[in-house]
C-alpha positions as CSV (number, residue, x, y, z in Angstrom):
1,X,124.7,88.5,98.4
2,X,122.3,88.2,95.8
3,X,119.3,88.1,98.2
4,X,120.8,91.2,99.6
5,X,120.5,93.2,96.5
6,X,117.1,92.0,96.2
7,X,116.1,93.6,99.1
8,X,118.0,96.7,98.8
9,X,115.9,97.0,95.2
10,X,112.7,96.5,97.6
11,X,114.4,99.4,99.7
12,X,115.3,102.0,96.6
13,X,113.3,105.2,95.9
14,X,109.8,105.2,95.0
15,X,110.8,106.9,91.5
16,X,113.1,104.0,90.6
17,X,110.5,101.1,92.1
18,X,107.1,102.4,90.9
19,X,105.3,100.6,87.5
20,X,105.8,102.8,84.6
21,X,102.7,103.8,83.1
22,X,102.1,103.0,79.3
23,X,101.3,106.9,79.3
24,X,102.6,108.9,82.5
25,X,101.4,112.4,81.5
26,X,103.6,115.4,82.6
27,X,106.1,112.7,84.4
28,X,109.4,114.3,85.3
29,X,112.4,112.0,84.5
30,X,115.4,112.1,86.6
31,X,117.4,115.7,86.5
32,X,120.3,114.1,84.6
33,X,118.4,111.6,82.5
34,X,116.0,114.5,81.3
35,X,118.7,116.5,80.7
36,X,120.8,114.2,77.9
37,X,117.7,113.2,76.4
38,X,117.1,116.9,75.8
39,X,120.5,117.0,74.4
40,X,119.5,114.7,72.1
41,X,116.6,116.4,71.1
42,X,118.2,119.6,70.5
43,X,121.0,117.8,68.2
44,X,118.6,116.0,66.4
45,X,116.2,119.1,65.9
46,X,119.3,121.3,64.7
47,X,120.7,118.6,62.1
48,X,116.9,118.4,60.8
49,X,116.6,122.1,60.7
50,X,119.5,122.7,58.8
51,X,118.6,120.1,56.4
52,X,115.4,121.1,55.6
53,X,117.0,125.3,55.2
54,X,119.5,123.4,52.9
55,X,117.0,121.2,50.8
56,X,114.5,124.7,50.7
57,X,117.9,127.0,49.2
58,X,118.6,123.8,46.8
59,X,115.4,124.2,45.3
60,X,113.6,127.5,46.3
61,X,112.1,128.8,49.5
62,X,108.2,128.8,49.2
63,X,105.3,129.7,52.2
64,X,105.3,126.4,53.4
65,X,109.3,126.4,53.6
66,X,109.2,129.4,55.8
67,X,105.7,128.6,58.0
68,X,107.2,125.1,58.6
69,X,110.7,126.2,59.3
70,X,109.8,129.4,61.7
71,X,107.8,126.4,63.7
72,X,110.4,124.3,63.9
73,X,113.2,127.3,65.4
74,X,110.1,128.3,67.7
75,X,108.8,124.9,69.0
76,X,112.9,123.7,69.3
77,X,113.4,126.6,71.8
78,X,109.8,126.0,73.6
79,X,111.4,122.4,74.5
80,X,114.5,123.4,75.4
81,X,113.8,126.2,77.3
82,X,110.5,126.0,78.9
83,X,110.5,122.5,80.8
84,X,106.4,122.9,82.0
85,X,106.3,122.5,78.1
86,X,108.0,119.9,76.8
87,X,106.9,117.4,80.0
88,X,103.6,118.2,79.0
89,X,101.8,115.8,76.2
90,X,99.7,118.6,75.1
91,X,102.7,120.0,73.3
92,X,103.8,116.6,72.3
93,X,100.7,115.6,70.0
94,X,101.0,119.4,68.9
95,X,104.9,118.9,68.0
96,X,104.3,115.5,66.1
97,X,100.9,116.5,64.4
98,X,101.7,120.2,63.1
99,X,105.1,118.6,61.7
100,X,103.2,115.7,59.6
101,X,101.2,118.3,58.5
102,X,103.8,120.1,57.2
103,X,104.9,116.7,55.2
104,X,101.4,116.0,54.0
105,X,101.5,119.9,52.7
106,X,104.4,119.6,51.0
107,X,103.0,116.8,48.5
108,X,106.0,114.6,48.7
109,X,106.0,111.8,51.7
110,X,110.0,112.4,50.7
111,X,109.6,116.1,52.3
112,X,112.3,118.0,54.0
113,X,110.1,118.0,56.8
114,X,110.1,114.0,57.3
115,X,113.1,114.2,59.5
116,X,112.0,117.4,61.4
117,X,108.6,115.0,62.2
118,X,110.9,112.1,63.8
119,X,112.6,114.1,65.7
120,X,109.3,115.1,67.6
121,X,108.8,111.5,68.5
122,X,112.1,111.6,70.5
123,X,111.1,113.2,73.7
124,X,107.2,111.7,74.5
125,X,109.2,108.0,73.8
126,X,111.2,108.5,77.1
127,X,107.9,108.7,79.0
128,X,106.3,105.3,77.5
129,X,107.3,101.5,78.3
130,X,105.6,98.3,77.6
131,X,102.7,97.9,75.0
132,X,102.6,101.2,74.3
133,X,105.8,101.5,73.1
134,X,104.5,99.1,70.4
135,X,101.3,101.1,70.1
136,X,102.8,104.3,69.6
137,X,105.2,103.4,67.0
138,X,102.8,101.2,65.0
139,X,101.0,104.3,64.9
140,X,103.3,106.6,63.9
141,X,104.0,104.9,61.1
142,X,100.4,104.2,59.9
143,X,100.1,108.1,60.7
144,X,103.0,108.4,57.9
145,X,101.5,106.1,55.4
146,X,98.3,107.7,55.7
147,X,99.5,111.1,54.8
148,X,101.9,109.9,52.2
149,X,99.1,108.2,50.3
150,X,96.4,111.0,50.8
151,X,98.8,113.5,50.1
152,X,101.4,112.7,48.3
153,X,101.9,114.1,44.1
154,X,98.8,111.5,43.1
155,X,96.1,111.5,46.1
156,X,94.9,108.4,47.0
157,X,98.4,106.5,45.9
158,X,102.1,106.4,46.8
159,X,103.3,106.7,43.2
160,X,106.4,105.4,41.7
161,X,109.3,105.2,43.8
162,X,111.8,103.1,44.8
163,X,110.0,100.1,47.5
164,X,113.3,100.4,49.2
165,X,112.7,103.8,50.0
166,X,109.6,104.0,50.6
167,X,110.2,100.9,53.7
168,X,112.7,102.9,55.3
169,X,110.2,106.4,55.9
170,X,107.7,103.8,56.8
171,X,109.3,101.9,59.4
172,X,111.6,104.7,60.8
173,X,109.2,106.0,62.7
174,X,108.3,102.7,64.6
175,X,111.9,102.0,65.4
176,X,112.9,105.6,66.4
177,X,109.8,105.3,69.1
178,X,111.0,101.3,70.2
179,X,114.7,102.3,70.3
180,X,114.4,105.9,72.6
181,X,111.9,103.6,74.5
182,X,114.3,101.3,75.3
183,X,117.5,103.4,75.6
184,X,115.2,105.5,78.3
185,X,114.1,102.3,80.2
186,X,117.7,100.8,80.0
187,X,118.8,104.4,81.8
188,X,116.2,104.0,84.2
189,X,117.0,100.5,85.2
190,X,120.7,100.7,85.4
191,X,119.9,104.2,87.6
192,X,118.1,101.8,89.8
193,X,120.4,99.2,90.4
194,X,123.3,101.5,91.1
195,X,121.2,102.9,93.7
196,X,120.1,99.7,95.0
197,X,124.3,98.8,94.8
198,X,124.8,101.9,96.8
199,X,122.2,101.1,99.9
200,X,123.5,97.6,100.0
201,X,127.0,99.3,100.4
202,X,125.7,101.6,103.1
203,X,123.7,99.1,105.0
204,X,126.9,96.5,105.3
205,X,129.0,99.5,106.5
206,X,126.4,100.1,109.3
207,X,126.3,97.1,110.1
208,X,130.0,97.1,110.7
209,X,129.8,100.2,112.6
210,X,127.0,98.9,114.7
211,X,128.8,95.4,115.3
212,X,132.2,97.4,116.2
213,X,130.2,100.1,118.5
214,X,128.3,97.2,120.4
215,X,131.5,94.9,120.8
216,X,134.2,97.2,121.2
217,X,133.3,100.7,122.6
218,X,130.3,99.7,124.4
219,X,131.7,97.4,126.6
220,X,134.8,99.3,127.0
221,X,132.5,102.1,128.4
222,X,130.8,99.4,130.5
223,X,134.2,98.4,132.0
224,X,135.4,101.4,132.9
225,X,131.8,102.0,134.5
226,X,131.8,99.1,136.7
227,X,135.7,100.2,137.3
228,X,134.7,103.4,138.6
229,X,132.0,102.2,140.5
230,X,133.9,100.0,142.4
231,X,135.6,103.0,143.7
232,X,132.9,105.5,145.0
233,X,132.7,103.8,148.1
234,X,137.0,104.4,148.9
235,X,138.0,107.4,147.8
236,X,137.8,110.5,150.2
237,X,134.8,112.6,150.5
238,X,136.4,115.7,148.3
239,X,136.8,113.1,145.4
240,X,133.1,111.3,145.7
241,X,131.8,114.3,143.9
242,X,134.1,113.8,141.0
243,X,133.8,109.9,140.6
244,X,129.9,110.3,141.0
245,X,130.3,112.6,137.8
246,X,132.4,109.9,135.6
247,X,129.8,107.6,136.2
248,X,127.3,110.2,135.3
249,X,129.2,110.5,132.2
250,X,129.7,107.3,131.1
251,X,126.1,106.6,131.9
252,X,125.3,108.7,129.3
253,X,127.8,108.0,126.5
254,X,126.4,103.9,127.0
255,X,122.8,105.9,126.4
256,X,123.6,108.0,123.0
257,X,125.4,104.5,121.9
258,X,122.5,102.7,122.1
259,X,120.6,105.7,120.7
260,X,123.2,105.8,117.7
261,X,122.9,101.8,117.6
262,X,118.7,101.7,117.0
263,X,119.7,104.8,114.3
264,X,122.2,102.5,112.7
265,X,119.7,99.3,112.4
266,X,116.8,101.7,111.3
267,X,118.1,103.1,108.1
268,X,116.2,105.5,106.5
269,X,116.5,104.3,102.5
270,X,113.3,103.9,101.2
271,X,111.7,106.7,102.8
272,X,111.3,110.1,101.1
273,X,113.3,112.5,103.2
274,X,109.9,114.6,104.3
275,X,108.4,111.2,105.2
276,X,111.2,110.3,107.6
277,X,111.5,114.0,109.3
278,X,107.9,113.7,109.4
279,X,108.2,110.4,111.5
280,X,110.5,111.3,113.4
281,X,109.0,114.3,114.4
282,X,105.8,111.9,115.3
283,X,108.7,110.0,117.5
284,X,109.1,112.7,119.4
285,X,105.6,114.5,119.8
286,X,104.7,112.7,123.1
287,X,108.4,113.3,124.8
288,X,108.0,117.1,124.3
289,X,105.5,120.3,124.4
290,X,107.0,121.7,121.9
291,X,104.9,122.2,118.1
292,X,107.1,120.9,115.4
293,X,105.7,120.8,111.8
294,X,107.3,119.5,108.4
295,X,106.4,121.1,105.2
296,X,107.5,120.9,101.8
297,X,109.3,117.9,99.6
298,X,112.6,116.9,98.6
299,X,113.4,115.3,95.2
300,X,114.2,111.5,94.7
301,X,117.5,111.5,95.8
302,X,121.0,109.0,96.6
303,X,120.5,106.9,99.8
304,X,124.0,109.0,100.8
305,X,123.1,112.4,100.0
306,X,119.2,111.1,102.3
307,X,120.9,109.6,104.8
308,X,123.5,112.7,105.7
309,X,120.2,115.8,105.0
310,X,118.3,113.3,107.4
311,X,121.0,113.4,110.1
312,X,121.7,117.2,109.7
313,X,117.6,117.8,110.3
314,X,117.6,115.2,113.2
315,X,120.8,116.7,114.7
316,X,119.6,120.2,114.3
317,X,116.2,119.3,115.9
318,X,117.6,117.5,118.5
319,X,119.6,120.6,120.1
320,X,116.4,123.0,119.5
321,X,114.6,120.1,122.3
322,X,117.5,119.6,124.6
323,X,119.5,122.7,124.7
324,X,117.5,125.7,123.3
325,X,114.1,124.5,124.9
326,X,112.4,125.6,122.1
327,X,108.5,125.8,121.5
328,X,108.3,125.7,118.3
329,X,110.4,124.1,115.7
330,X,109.4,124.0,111.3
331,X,111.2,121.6,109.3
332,X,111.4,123.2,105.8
333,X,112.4,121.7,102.5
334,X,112.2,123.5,99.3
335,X,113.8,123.8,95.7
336,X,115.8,127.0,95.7
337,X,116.9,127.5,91.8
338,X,119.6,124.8,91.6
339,X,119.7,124.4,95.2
340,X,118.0,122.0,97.9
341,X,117.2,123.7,101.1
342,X,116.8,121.8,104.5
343,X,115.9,124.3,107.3
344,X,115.5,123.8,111.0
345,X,114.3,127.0,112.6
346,X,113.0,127.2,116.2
347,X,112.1,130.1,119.1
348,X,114.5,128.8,121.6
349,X,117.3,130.4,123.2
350,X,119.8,130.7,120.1
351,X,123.4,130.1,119.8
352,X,125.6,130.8,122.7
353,X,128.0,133.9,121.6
354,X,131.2,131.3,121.6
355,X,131.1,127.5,120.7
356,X,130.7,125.2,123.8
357,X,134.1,123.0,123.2
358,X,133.7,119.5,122.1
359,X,130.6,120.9,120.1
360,X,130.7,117.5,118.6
361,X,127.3,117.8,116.8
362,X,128.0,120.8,115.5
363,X,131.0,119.4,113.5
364,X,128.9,116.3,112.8
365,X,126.6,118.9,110.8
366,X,129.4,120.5,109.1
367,X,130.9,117.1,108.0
368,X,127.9,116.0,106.6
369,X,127.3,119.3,104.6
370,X,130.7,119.3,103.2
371,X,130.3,115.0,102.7
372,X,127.7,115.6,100.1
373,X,128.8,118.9,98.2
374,X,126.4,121.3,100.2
375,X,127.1,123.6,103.1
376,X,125.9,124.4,106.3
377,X,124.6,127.9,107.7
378,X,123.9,128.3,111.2
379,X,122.2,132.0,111.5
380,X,119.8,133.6,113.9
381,X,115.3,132.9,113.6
382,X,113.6,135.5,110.5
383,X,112.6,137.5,113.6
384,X,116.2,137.6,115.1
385,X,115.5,135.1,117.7
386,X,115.6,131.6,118.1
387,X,118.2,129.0,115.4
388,X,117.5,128.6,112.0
389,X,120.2,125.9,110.9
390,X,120.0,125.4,106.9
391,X,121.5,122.8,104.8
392,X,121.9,123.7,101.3
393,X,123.1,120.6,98.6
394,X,123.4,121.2,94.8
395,X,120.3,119.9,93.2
396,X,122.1,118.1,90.3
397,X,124.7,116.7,92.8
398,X,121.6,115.4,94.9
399,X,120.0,114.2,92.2
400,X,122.3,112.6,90.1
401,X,124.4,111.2,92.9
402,X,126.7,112.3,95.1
């Protein structure tokens, strides 16, 4: 069991597997990791604010009060509202610098500003892991020190003031960096095994399904093959036809069972999603004239929600070759808003007017769609021709895990 899970963790996302750089600039964390660590920001930005308005009434409001406050309202609703911004780590050393000069301003290391300045360390500590973890909070609070002795009531000294104080402004700092560090890490890790739990879950189920389709229903179908068979030489002419056809038939469900049976033992986990469409696209260059292309990216997302987008594309492509005879088929994936759109569109012969019965792909699609939260629209080409099939998941859902 355990060297299963090892090799699902081989087999997880790229996101989830890669090194973390000591200083991944304008790195995107995961939608719902990114988005609670923003919470946090903004909680800890608001108490700070109203803090320092309070401490500023208490004793009088002054230039500095209202430069350094009107900073803090404006750069609090830059991070929360502009994403492009806070990712970056431009507006990072901007946030954390223009905040301790604020403190060193105010002439008292004690300023109402202090806490307003470790609340900007909070967000650029998710991005960081390993030495620089150490580095940055060492730094921070040698960065607080400095400006506490240069510009403090008496330059060049700290003054009397309690030592006990004076330790916790000095290593608060360092520990709010090492802490968020490690909380971020820990949420990353966990988010990796439970995705790593989740494709050992799926690949044991296929292996069930395979084991059950190769020593149940295949040989069932091979039975009543050879069955069959062994009548086409007795029955009466008028009824040759029709045996010649069940054989036909059951010649070709023993084909798509061993075409679902290589799917089943060639999971896609550990693919992006336009990596795999791209492959299998590849798979099927030299079977068919048609020009199929792939363009676009999906985000990292649940070896589920991969799995059932992958089989809606293959599925959709797949009819577009045998069916529509299509010349041309594009693959699209793109971020819609809140929305991830998979789109098969092709110049064949479009849908028929009514549904052929035992569409059994078709409800395949639609079971997929609804399995993961999204749905599934089925509409004519842009030009009015052709099949454009479109699946369309929640982002967060597909993200966060569905």
């Amino acid at each position: 069991m355990l060297d299963q899970l090892d090799r699902a963790r081989a087999t997880a996302p790229a996101a989830d597997r890669r090194r973390r750089l000591p200083w991944p600039a304008g790195s995107v964390l995961p939608a719902d990791d990114e988005a609670r660590w923003l919470l946090l920001f903004l909680l800890a930005r608001g108490c700070a604010l109203a803090i320092a308005v309070g401490l500023a009434l208490w004793r009088g409001f002054n230039l500095l009060d209202l430069v350094g406050l009107t900073y803090g309202v404006v750069s609090t609703v830059l991070m929360g509202s502009r994403p492009a911004y806070r990712r970056h780590p431009a507006a990072w050393i901007v946030d954390v610098v223009a905040l301790l000069v604020c403190v060193a301003l105010s002439k008292d290391w004690r300023s109402s500003f202090y806490l307003l300045w470790l609340t900007a360390l909070v967000l650029p500590a998710t991005r960081i892991w390993g030495p620089a973890v150490i580095w940055s909070g060492v730094l921070a609070s040698l960065a607080f020190v400095g400006v506490a002795v240069m510009g403090g009531p008496s330059p060049g000294r700290l003054g009397p003031v309690s030592s006990e104080t004076l330790v916790v402004h000095v290593t608060l700092p360092f520990f709010t960096v090492a802490f968020t560090a490690y909380a971020a890490e820990a949420m990353r890790r966990l988010r990796g095994e439970r995705r790593a739990r989740e494709l050992l879950a799926i690949q044991a189920e296929r292996r069930r399904i395979a084991w059950e389709l190769h020593d149940s229903a295949k040989q069932r179908v091979h039975a009543a093959h050879l069955i069959i068979s062994s009548l086409e030489r007795r029955v009466p002419p008028d009824l040759a036809l029709t045996v010649h056809q069940a054989m036909a038939e059951l010649e070709s469900t023993a084909a798509d069972m061993d075409t679902s049976l290589a799917e089943l033992r060639s999971p896609l986990e550990g693919r992006p999603l336009h990596q795999a469409l791209a492959e299998r696209v590849a798979e099927l260059d030299g079977s068919s004239d048609a020009r199929i292309t792939v363009t676009g990216r999906a985000p990292d997302l649940p070896p589920l929600v991969a799995a059932h987008a992958y089989r809606v594309a293959s599925e959709a492509l797949t009819n577009a070759l045998r069916h529509a005879f299509a010349q041309r088929i594009d693959i699209q994936l793109a971020t819609e808003g809140d929305e991830l759109v998979v789109a098969v569109e092709d110049d064949g012969l479009g849908m028929p007017a009514t549904r052929r019965p035992g569409a059994s792909g078709l409800l395949s699609m639609e079971s997929r769609a609804g399995t993961v939260g999204g749905t599934l629209e089925i509409t004519p080409g842009a030009d009015g021709s052709g099949t454009r099939v479109a699946l369309t998941i929640p982002v967060a859902a597909a993200v966060g895990g569905a």
